[in-house]
C-alpha positions in Angstrom: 53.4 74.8 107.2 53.7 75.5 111.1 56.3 78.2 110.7 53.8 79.7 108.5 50.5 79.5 110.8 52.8 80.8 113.9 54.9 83.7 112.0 52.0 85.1 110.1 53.9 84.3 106.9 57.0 82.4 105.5 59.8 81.3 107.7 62.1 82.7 105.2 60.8 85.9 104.7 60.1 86.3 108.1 63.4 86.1 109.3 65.1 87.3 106.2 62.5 90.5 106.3 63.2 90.9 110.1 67.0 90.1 110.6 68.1 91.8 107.6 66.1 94.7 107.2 64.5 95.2 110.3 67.6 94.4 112.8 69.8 96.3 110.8 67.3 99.3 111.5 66.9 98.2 115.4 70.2 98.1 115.7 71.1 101.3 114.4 67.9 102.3 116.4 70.0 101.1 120.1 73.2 102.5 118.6 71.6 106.1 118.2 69.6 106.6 121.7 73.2 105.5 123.5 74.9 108.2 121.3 72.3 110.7 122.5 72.3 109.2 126.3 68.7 108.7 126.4 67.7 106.5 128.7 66.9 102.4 128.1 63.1 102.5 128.3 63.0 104.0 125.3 64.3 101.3 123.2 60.9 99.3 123.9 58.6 102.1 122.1 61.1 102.0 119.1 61.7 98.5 118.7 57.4 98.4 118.9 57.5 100.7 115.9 60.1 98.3 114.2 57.8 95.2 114.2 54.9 97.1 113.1 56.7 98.0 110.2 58.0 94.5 109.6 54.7 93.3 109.7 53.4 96.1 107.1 56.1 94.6 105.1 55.8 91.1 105.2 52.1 91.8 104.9 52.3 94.0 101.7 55.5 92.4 99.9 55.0 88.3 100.9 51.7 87.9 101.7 51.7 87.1 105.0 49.2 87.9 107.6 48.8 91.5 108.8 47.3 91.4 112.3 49.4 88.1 113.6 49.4 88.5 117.2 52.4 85.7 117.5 54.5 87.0 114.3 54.1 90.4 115.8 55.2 89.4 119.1 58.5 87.2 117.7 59.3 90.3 115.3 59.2 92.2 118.6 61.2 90.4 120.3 63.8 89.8 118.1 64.1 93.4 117.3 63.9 94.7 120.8 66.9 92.2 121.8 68.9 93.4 118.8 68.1 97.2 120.0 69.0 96.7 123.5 71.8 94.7 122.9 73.1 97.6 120.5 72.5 100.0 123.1 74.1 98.2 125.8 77.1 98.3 123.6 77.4 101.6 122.8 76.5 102.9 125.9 79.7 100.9 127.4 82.1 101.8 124.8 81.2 105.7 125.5 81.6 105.6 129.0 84.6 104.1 128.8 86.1 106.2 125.8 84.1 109.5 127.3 85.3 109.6 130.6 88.7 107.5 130.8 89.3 108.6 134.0 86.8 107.6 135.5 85.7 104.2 134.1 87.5 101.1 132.4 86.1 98.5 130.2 85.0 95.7 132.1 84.1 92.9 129.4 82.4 93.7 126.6 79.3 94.9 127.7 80.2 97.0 131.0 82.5 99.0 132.4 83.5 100.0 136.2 85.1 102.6 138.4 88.7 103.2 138.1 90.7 101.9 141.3 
């Protein structure tokens, strides 16, 4: 299977695994260093964590290959876009619901200076 030889185990627990487990925790992950205004740079280190453990999983529940430099590197990547995505989001909806008179929404992922 080339999904197989390339994710370090089965498509569908890859993405199963990692989407459902994993990005639910990634996202929460993004959603909670907003809340607590830490800065961006340290969704990277989390989301690292994150695949690491998806790996351990897919490695000890599906059989799939532990050290996979490419299914790490996908996992990561999916997770860390998830993560910053969900930080983005949060961090716009705060400033905008934090500090009203300041800032307004400006689409769904920004916001700008009142006029």
């Amino acid at each position: 299977m080339p999904g197989h030889a390339l994710l370090g185990a089965s498509p569908a627990a890859f993405w199963g695994l990692t989407l459902l487990l994993f990005g639910a925790a990634a996202i929460a992950t993004g959603r909670a260093l907003a809340r607590h205004w830490r800065p961006l740079w340290q969704v990277v280190p989390y989301a690292l964590l994150l695949a690491m453990g998806d790996r351990f999983l897919l490695f000890a529940l599906y059989g799939g290959v532990l050290l996979s430099p490419s299914g790490y590197a996908a996992a990561a990547a999916v997770l860390l876009v998830l993560a910053l995505l969900a930080y983005r989001l949060t961090l716009a909806r705060r400033m905008v619901r934090q500090y009203p008179w300041l800032y307004e929404s400006a689409g769904f992922w920004g916001w700008r200076a009142r006029r």
